[in-house]
VMD Tcl script that draws the C-alpha trace (Angstrom):
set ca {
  {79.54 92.07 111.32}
  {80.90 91.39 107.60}
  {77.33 93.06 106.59}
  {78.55 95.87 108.57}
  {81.84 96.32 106.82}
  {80.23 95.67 103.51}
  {77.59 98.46 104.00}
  {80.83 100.87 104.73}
  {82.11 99.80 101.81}
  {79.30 100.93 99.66}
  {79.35 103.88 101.18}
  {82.73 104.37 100.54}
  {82.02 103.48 96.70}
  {79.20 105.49 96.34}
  {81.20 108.92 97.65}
  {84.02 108.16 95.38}
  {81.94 107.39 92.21}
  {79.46 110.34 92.87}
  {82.96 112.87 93.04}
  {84.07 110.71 89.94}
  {81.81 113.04 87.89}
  {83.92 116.03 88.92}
  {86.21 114.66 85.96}
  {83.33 115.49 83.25}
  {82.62 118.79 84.67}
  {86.66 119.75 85.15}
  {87.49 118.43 81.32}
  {84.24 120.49 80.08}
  {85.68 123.44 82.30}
  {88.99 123.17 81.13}
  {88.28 122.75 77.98}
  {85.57 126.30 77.88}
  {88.47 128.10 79.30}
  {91.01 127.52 77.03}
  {88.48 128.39 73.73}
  {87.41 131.75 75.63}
  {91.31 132.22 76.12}
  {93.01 131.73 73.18}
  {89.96 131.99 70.80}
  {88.16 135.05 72.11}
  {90.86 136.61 74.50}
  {88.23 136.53 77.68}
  {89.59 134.73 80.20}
  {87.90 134.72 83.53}
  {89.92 134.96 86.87}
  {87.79 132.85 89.13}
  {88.40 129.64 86.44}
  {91.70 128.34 87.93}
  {89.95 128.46 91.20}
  {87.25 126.25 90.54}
  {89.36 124.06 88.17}
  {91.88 123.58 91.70}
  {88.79 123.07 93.92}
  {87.00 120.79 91.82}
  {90.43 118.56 91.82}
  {90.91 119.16 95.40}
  {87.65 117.73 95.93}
  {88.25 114.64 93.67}
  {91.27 113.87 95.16}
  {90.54 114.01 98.66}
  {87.26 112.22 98.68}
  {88.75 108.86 96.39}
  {91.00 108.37 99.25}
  {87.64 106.25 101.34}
  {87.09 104.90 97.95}
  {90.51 103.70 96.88}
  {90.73 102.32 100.41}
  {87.59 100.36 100.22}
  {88.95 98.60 96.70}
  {92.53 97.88 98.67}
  {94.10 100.01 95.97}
  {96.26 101.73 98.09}
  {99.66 101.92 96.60}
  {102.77 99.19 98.35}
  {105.44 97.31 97.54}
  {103.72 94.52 96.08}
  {107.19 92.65 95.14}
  {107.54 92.09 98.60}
  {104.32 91.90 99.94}
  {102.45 89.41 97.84}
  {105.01 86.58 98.09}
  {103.43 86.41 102.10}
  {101.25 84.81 103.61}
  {97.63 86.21 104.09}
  {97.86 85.96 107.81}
  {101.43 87.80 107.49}
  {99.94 90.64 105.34}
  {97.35 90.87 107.98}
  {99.45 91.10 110.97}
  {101.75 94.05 109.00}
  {99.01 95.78 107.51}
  {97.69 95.73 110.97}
  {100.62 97.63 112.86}
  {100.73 99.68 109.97}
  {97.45 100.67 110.34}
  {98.21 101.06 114.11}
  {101.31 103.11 113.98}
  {100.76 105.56 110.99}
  {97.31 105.85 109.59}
  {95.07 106.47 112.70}
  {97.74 109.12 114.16}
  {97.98 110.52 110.57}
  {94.40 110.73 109.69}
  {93.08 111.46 113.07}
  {95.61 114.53 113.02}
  {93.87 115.30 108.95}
  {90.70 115.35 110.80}
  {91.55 117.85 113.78}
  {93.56 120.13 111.50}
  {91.03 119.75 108.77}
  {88.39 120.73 111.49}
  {90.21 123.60 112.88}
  {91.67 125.00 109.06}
  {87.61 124.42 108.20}
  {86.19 126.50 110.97}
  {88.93 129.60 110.53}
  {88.11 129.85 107.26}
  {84.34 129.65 107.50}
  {84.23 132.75 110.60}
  {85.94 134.59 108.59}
  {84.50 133.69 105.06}
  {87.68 133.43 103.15}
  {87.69 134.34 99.49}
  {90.85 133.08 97.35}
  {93.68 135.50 97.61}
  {94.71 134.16 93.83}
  {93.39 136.72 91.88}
  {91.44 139.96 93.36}
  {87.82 138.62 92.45}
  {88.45 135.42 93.95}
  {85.78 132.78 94.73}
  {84.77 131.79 98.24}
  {87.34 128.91 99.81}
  {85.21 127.40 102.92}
  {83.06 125.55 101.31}
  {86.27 123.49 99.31}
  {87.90 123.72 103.11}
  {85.37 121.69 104.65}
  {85.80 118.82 102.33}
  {88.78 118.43 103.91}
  {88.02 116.86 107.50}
  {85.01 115.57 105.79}
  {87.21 113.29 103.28}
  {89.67 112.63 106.29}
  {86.53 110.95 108.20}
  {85.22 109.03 104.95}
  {88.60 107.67 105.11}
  {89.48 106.97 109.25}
  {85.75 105.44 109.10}
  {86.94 102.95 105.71}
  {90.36 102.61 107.77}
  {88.63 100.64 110.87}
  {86.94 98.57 108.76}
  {90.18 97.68 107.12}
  {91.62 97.06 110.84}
  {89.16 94.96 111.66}
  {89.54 93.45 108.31}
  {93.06 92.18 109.39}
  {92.06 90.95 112.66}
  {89.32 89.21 110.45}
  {92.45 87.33 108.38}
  {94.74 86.74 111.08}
  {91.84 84.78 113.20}
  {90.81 82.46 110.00}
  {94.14 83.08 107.68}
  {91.96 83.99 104.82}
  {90.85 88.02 103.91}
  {87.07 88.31 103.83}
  {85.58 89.73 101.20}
  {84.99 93.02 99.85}
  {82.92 94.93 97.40}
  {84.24 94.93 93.85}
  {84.12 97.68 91.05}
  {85.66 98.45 88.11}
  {89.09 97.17 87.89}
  {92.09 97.08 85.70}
  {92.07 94.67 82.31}
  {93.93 91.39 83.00}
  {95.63 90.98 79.94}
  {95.47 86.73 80.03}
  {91.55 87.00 80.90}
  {91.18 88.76 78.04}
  {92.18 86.76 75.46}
  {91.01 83.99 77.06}
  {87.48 86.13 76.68}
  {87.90 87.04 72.69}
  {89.68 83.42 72.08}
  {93.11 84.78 70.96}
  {96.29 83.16 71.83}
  {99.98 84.83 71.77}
  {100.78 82.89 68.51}
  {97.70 84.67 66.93}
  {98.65 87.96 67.94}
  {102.39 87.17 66.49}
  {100.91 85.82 63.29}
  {98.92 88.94 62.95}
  {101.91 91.20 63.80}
  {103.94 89.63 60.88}
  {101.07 90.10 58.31}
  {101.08 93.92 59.31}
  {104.79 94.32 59.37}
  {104.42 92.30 55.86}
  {101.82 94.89 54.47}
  {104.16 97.60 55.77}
  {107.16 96.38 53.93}
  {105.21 96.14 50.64}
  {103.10 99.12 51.24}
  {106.77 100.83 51.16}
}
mol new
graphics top color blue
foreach p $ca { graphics top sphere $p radius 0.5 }
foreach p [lrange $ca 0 end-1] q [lrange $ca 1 end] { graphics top cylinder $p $q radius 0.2 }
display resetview
């Protein structure tokens, strides 16, 4: 079964690092449309479209992603100070109570706001030239199944901790720079970085 949830997982990784690349293509974008704007006075209507789609897209399909790394935003200050069978049990009821009802409901009205716009092949109403919308309307029940699919594998995740009090494990990516393991890494220690701050406030003063 873990094999199971860990093939989920990459799946999960390998949506939300493929739509990571959105980011290079919406700064590029961005980045035309101002020059063409300011610098040559040519704007073109359809670019706030795409710029809103392209984040659309980004945003809704990290959600399976962000899920799969448990970095899902909670009240840490509370939560980490219990016990891993006590995190499992609430994460569990939470999961219960509000995420399937929410997400299955993202799904159906996803699926439904997907198909209306598709039969009648809705163009954005933004600007008068405005490009087609279904296509960016689909992602939506699509990302809300990436993410109820990621969500039972977190349920059965908890039921996984409450039986042996310990979570299993999960797939790791990138993640964010412990500050301790990295000095540890480069051999520097806080009185090193205070020494060094006083020789640069030093070199300051004189500089002055």
């Amino acid at each position: 079964m873990q094999k199971i949830l860990l093939t989920v997982d990459k799946i999960s990784t390998y949506a939300g690092q493929t739509v990571s690349w959105l980011i290079v293509g919406l700064t590029f974008l961005v980045t035309y449309e101002v020059f063409v704007r300011y610098a040559l006075d040519s704007p073109h209507q359809w670019a706030f479209d795409i710029m809103l789609q392209m984040y659309g897209t980004l945003f809704m399909m990290s959600g399976a992603y962000t899920l799969s790394k448990n970095g899902m935003v909670r009240g840490d200050v509370l939560y980490s100070f219990l016990s891993p069978r006590v995190q499992a049990a609430l994460d569990l009821t939470l999961y219960i109570v509000f995420f399937l009802p929410g997400v299955s409901a993202l799904c159906w009205a996803g699926y439904t706001y997907a198909g209306d716009s598709w039969r009648m092949f809705e163009h954005s109403s933004i600007t008068a030239s405005g490009p087609p919308v279904y296509p960016f309307k689909t992602i939506i029940p699509l990302a809300g199944l990436f993410i109820l699919v990621q969500g039972f594998v977190e349920i059965y995740r908890c039921i996984l901790c409450i039986k042996a009090g310990e979570w299993p494990s999960r797939i790791h990516d990138v993640e964010e720079v412990d500050i301790e393991k990295l000095k540890a890494t480069v051999h520097v220690t806080d009185e090193d970085i205070a020494k060094l701050d006083q020789y640069v406030t030093r070199g300051k003063g004189g500089g002055k």
